[in-house]
N, CA, C and O atoms as a GROMACS GRO file, in nm:
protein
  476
    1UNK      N    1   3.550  -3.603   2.177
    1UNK     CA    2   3.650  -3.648   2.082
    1UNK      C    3   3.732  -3.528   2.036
    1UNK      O    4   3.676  -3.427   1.991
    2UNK      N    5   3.879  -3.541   2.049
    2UNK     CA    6   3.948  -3.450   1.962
    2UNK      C    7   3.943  -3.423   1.813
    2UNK      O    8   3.884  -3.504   1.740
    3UNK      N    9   3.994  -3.330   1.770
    3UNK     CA   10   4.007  -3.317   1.593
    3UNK      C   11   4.104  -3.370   1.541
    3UNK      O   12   4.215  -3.390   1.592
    4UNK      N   13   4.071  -3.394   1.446
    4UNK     CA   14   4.151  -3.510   1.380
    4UNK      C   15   4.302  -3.404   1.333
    4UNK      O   16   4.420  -3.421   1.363
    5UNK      N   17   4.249  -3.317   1.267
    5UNK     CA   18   4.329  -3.206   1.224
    5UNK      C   19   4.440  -3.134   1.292
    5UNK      O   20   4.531  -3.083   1.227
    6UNK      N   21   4.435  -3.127   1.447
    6UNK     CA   22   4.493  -3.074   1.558
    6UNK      C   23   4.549  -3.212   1.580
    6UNK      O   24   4.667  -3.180   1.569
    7UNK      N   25   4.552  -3.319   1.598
    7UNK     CA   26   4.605  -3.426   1.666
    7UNK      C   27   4.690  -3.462   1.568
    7UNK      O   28   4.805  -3.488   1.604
    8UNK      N   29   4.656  -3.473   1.428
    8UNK     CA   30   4.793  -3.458   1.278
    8UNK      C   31   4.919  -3.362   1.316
    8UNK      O   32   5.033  -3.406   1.322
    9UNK      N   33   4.882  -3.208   1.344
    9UNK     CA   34   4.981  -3.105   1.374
    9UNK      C   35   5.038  -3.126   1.466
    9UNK      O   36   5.153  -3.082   1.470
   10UNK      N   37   4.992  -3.191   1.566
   10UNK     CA   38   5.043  -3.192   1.734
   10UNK      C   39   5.155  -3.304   1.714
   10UNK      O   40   5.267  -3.295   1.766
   11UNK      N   41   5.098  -3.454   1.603
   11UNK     CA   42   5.188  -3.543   1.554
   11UNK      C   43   5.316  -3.479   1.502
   11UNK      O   44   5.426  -3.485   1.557
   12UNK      N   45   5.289  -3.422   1.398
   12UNK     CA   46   5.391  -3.368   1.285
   12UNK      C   47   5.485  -3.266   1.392
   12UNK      O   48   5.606  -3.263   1.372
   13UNK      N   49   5.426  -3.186   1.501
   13UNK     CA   50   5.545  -3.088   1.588
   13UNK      C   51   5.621  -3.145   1.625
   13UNK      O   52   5.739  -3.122   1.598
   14UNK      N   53   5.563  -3.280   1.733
   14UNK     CA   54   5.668  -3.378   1.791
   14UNK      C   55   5.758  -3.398   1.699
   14UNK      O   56   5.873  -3.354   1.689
   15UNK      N   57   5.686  -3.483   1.620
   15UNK     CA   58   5.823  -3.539   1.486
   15UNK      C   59   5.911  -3.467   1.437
   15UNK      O   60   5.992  -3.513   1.358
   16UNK      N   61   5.912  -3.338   1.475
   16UNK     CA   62   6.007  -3.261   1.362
   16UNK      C   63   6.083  -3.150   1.488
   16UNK      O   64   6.189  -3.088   1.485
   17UNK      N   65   5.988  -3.160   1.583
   17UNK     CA   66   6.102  -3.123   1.748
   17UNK      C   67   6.185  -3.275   1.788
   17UNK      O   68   6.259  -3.246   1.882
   18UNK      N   69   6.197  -3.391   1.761
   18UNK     CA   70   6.199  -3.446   1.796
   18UNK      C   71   6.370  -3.463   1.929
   18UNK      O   72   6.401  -3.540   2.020
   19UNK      N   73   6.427  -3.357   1.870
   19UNK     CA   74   6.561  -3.344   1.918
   19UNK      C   75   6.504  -3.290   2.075
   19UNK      O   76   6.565  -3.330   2.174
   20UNK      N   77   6.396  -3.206   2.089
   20UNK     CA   78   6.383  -3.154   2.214
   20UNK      C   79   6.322  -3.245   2.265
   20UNK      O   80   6.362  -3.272   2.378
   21UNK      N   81   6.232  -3.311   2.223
   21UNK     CA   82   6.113  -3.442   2.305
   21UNK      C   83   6.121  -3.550   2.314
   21UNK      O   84   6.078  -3.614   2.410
   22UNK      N   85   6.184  -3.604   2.202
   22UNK     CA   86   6.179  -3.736   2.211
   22UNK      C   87   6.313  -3.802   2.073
   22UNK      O   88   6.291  -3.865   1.969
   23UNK      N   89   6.472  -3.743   2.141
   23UNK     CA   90   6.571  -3.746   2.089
   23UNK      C   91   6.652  -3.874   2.027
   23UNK      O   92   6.746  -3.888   1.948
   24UNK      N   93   6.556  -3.971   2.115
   24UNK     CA   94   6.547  -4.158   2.032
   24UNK      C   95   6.451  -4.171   1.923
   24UNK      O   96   6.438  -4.255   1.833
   25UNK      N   97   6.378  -4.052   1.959
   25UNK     CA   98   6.242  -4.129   1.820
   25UNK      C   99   6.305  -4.155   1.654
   25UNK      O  100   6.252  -4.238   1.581
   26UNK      N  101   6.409  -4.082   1.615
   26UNK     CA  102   6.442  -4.136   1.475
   26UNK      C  103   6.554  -4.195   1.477
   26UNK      O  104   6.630  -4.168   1.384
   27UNK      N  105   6.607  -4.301   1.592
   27UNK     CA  106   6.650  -4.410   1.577
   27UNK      C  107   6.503  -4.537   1.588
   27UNK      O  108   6.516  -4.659   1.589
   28UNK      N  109   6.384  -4.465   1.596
   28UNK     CA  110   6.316  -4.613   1.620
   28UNK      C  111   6.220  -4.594   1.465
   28UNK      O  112   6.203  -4.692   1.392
   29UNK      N  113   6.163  -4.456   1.431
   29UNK     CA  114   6.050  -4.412   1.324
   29UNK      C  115   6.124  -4.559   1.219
   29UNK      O  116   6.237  -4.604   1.198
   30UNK      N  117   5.974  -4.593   1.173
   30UNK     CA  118   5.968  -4.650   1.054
   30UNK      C  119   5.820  -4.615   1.054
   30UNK      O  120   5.771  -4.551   1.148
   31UNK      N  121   5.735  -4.662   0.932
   31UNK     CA  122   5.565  -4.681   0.959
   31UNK      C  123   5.504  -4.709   1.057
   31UNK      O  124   5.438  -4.629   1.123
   32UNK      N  125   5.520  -4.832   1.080
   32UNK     CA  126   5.452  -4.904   1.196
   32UNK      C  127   5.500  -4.851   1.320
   32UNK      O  128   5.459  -4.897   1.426
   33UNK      N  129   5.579  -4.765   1.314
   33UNK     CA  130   5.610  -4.681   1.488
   33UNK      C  131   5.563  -4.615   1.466
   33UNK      O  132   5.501  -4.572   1.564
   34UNK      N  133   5.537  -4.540   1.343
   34UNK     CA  134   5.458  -4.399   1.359
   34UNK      C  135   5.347  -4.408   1.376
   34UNK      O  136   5.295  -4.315   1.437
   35UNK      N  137   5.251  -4.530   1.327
   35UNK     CA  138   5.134  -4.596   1.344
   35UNK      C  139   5.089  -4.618   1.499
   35UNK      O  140   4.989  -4.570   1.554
   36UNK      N  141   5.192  -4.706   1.558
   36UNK     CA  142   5.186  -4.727   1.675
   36UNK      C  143   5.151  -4.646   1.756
   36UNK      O  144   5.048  -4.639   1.824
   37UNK      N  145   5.286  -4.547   1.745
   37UNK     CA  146   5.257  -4.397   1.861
   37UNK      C  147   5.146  -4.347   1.852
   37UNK      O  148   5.087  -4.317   1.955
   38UNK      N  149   5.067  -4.318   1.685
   38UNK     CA  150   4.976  -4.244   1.706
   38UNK      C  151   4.858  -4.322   1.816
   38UNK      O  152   4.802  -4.267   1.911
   39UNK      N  153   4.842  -4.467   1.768
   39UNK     CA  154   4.757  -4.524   1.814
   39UNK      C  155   4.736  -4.503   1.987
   39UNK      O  156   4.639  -4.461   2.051
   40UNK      N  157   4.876  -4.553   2.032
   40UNK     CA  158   4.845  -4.522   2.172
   40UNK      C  159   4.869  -4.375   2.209
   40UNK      O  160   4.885  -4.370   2.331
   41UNK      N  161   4.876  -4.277   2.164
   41UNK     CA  162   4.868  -4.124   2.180
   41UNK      C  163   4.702  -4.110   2.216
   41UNK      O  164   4.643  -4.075   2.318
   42UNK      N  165   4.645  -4.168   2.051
   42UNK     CA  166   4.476  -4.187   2.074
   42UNK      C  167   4.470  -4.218   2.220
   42UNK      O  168   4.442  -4.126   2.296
   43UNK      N  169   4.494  -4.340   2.269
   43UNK     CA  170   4.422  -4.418   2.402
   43UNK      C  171   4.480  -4.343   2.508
   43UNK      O  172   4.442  -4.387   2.616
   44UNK      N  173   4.589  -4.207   2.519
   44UNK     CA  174   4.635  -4.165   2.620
   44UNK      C  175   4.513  -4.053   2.580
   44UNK      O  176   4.416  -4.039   2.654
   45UNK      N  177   4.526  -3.994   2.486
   45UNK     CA  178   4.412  -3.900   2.503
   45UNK      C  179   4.279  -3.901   2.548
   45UNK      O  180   4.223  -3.808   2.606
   46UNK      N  181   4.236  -3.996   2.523
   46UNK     CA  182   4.106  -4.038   2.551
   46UNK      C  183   4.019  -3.968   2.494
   46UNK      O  184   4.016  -3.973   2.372
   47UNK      N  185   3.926  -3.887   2.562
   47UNK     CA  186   3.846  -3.782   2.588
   47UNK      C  187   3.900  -3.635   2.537
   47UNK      O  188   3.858  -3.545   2.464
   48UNK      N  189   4.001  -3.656   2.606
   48UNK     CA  190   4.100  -3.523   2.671
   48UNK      C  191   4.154  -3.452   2.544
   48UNK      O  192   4.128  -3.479   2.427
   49UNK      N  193   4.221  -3.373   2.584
   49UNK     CA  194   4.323  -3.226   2.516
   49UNK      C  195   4.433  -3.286   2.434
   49UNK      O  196   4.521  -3.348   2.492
   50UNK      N  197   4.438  -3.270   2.273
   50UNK     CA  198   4.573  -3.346   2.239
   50UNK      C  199   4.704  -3.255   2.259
   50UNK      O  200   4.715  -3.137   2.225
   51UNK      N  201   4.790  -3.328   2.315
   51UNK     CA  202   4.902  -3.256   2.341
   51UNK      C  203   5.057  -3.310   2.262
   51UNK      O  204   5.068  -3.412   2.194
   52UNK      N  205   5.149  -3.230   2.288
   52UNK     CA  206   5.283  -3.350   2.211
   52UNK      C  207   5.321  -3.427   2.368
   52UNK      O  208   5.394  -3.526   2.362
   53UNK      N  209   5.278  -3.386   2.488
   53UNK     CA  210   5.308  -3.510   2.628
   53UNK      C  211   5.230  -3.611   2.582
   53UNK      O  212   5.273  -3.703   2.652
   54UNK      N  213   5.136  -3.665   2.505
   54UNK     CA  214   5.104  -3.779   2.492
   54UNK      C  215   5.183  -3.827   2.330
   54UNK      O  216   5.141  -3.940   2.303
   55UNK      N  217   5.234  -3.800   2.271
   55UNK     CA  218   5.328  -3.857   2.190
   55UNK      C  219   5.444  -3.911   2.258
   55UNK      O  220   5.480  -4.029   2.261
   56UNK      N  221   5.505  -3.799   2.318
   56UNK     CA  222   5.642  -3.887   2.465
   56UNK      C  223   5.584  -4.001   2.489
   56UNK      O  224   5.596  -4.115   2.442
   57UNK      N  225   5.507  -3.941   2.588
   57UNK     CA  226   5.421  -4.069   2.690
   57UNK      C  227   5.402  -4.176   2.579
   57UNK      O  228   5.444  -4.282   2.626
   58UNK      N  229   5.360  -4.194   2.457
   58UNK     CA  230   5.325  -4.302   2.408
   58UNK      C  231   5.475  -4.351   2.350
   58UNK      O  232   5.501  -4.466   2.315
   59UNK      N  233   5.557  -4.250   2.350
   59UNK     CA  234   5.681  -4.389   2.268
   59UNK      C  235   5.760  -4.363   2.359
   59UNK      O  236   5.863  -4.330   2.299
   60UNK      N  237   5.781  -4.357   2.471
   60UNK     CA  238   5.830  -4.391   2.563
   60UNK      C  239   5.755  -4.562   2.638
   60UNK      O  240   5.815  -4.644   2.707
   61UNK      N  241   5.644  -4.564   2.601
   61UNK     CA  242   5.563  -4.654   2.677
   61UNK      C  243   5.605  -4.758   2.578
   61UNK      O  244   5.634  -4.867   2.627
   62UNK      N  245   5.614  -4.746   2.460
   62UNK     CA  246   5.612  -4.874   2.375
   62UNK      C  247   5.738  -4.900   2.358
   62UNK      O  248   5.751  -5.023   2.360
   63UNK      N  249   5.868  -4.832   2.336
   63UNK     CA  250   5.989  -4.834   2.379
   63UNK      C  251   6.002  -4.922   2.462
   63UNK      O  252   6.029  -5.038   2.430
   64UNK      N  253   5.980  -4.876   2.614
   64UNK     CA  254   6.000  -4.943   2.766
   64UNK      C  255   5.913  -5.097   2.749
   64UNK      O  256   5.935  -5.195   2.822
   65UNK      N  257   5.824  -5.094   2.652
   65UNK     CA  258   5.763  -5.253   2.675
   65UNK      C  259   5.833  -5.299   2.576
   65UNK      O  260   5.889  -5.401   2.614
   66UNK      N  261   5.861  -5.273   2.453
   66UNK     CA  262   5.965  -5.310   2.317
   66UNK      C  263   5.854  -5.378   2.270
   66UNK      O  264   5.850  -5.496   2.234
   67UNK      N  265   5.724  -5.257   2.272
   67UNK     CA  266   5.666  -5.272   2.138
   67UNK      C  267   5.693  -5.169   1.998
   67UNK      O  268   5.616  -5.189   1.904
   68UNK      N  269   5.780  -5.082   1.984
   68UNK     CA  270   5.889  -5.036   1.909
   68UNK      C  271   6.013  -5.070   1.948
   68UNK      O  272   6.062  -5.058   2.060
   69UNK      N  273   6.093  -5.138   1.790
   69UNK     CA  274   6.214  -5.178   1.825
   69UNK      C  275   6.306  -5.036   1.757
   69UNK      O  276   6.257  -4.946   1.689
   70UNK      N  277   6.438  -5.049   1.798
   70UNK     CA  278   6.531  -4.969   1.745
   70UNK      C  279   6.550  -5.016   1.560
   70UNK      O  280   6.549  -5.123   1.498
   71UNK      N  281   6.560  -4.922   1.535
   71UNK     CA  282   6.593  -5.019   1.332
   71UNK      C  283   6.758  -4.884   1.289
   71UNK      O  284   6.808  -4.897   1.177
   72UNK      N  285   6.803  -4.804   1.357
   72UNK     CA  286   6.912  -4.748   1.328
   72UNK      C  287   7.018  -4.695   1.448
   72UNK      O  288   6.986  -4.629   1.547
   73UNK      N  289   7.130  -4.736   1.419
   73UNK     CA  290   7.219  -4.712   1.536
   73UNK      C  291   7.224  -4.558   1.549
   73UNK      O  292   7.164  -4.490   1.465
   74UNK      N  293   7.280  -4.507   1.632
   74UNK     CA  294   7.273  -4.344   1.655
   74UNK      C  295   7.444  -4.354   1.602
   74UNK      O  296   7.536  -4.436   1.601
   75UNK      N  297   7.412  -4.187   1.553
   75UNK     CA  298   7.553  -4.102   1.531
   75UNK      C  299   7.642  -4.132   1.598
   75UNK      O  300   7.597  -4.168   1.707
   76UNK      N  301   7.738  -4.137   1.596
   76UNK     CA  302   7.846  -4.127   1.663
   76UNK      C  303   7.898  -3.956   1.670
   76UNK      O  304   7.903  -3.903   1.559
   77UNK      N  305   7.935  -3.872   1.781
   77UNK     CA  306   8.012  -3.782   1.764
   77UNK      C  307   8.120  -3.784   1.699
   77UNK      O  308   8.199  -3.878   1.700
   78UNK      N  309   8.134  -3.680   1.637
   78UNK     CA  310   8.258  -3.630   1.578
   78UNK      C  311   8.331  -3.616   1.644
   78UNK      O  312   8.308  -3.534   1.734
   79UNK      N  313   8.464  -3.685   1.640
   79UNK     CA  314   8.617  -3.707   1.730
   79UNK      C  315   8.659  -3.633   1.619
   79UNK      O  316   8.649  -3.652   1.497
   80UNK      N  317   8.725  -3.518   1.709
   80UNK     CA  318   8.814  -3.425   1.690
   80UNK      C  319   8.971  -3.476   1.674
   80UNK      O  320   9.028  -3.514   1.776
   81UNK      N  321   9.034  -3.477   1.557
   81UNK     CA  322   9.184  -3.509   1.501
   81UNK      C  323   9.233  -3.397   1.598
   81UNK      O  324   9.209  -3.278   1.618
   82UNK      N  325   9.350  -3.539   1.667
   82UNK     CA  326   9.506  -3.443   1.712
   82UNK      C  327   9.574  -3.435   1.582
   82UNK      O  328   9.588  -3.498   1.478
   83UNK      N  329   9.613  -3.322   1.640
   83UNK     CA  330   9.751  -3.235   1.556
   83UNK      C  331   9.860  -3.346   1.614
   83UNK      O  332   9.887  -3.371   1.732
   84UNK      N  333   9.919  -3.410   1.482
   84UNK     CA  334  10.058  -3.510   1.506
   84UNK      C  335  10.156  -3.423   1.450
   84UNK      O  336  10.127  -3.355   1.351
   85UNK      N  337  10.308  -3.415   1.519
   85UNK     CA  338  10.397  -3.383   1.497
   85UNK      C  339  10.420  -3.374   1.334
   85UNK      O  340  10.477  -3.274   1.288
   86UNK      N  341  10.372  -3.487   1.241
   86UNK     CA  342  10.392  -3.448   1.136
   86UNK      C  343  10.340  -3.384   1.092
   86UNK      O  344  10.403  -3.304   1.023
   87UNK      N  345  10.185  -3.371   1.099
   87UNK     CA  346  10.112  -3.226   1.073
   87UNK      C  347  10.150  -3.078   1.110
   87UNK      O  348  10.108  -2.975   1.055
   88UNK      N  349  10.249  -3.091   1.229
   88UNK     CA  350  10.241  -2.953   1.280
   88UNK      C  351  10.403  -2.892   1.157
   88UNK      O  352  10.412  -2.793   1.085
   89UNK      N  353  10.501  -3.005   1.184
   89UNK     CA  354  10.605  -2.961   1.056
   89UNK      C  355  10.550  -2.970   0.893
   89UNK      O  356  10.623  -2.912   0.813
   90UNK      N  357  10.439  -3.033   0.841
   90UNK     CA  358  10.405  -2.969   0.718
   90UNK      C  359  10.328  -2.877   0.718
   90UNK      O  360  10.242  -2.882   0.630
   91UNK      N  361  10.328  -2.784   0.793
   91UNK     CA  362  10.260  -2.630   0.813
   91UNK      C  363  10.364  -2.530   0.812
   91UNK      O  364  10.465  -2.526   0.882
   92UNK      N  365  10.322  -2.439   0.712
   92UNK     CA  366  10.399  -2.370   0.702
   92UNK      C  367  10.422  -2.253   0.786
   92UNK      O  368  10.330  -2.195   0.842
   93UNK      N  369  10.579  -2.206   0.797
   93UNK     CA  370  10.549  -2.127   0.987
   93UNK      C  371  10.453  -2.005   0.934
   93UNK      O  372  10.351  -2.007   1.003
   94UNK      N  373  10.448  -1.920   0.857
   94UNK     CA  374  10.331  -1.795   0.877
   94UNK      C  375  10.231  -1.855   0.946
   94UNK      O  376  10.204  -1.807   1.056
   95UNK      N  377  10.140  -1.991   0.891
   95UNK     CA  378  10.051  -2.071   0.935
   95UNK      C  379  10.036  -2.118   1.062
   95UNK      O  380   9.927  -2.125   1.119
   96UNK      N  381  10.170  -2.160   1.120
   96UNK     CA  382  10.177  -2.179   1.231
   96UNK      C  383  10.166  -2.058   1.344
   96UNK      O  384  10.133  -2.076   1.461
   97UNK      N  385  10.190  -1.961   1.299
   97UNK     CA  386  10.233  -1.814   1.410
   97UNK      C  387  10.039  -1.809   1.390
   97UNK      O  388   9.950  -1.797   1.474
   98UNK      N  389  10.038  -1.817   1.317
   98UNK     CA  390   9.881  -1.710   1.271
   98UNK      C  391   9.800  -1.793   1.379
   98UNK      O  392   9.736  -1.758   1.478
   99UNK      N  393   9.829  -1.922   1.322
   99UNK     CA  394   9.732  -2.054   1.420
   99UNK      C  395   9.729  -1.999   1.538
   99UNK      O  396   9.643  -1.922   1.579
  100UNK      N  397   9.844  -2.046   1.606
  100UNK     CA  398   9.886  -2.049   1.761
  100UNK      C  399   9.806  -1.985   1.813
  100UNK      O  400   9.714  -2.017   1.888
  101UNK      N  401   9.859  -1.826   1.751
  101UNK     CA  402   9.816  -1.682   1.768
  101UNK      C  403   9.612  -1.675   1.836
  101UNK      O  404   9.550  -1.628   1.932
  102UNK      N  405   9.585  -1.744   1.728
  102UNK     CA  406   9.432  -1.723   1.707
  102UNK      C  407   9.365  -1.815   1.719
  102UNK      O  408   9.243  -1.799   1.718
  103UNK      N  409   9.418  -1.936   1.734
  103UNK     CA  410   9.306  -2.061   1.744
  103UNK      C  411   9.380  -2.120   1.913
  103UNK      O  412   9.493  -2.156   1.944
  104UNK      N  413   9.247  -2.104   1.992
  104UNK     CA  414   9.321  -2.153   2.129
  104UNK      C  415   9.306  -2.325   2.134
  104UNK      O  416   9.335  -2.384   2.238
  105UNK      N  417   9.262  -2.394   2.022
  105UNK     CA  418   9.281  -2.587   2.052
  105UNK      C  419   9.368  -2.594   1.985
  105UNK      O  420   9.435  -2.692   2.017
  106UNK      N  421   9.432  -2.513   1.857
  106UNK     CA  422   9.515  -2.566   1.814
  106UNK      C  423   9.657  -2.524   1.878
  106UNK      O  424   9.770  -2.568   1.862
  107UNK      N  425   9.615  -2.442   1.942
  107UNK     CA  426   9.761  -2.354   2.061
  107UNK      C  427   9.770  -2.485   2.148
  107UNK      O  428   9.870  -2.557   2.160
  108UNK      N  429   9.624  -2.506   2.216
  108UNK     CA  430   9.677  -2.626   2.310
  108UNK      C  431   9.714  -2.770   2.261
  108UNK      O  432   9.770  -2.845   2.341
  109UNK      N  433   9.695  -2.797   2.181
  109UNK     CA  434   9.748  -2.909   2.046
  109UNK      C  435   9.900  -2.904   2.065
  109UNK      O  436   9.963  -2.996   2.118
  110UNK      N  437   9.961  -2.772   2.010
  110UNK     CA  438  10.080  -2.741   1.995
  110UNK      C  439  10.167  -2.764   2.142
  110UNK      O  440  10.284  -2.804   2.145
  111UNK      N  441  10.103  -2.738   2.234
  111UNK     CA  442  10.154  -2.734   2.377
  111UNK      C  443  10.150  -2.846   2.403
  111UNK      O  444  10.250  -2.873   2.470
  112UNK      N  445  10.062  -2.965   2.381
  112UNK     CA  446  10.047  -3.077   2.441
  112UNK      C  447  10.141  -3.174   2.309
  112UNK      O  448  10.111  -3.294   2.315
  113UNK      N  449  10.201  -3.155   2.242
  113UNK     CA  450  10.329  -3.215   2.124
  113UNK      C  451  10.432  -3.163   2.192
  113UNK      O  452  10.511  -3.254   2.216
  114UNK      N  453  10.480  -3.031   2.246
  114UNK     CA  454  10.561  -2.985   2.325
  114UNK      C  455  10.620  -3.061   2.429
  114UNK      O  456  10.732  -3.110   2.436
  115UNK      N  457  10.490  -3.062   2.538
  115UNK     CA  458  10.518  -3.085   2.651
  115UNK      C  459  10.524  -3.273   2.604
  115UNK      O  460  10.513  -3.323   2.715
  116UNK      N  461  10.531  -3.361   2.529
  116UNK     CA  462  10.550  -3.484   2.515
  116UNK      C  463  10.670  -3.502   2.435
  116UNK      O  464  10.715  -3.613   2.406
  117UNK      N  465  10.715  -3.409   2.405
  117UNK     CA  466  10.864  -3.364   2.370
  117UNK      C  467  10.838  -3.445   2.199
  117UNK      O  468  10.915  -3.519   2.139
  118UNK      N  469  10.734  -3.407   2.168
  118UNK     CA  470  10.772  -3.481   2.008
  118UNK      C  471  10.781  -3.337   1.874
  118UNK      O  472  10.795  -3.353   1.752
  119UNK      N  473  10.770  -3.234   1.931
  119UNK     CA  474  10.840  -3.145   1.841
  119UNK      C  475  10.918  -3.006   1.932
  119UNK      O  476  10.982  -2.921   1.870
   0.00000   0.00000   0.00000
């Protein structure tokens, strides 16, 4: 039998790597998933070595059967605002030279209002 103590920590690493291991798990965590996983983590371990591959392995397994459901939609990325012609004339030109100068998306911003002929 494993330790109870080591198989808590090995829990708690996953959960808090979860971006490297298991990057769905806090669209699914509520109680009863965390319950779950541990449970079948137990029955992957068996005998054996606790590891965080049997946390994957277990919510991946209950996932793929949809004995954990999803309960939160994921992030959406951050969409990056174009620079609109009216933004680029309420900038004031020092602002604008400095920009251009030093920021290469907002240079290509400026180029791509150009080349669509709207300033």
């Amino acid at each position: 039998m494993f330790d109870p103590q080591e198989f808590q920590d090995y829990f708690t690493l996953w959960n808090l790597e979860n971006e490297i291991h298991s990057p769905e798990w806090p669209l699914f965590r509520t109680p009863a998933a965390v319950e779950q996983v541990k449970e079948r983590a137990i029955s992957i371990i068996g005998t054996g070595m606790v590891s965080i591959s049997a946390f994957i392995i277990a919510f991946n397994q209950l996932r793929s059967e949809g004995g954990i459901v999803q309960v939160r939609k994921p992030k959406l990325p951050e969409v990056e605002e174009l620079l609109t012609a009216e933004q680029y004339h309420s900038l004031p030109s020092a602002v604008l030279q400095r920009r251009f100068k030093n920021d290469p998306e907002f240079r290509s911003q400026v180029q791509n209002l150009i080349a669509l002929g709207q300033i």
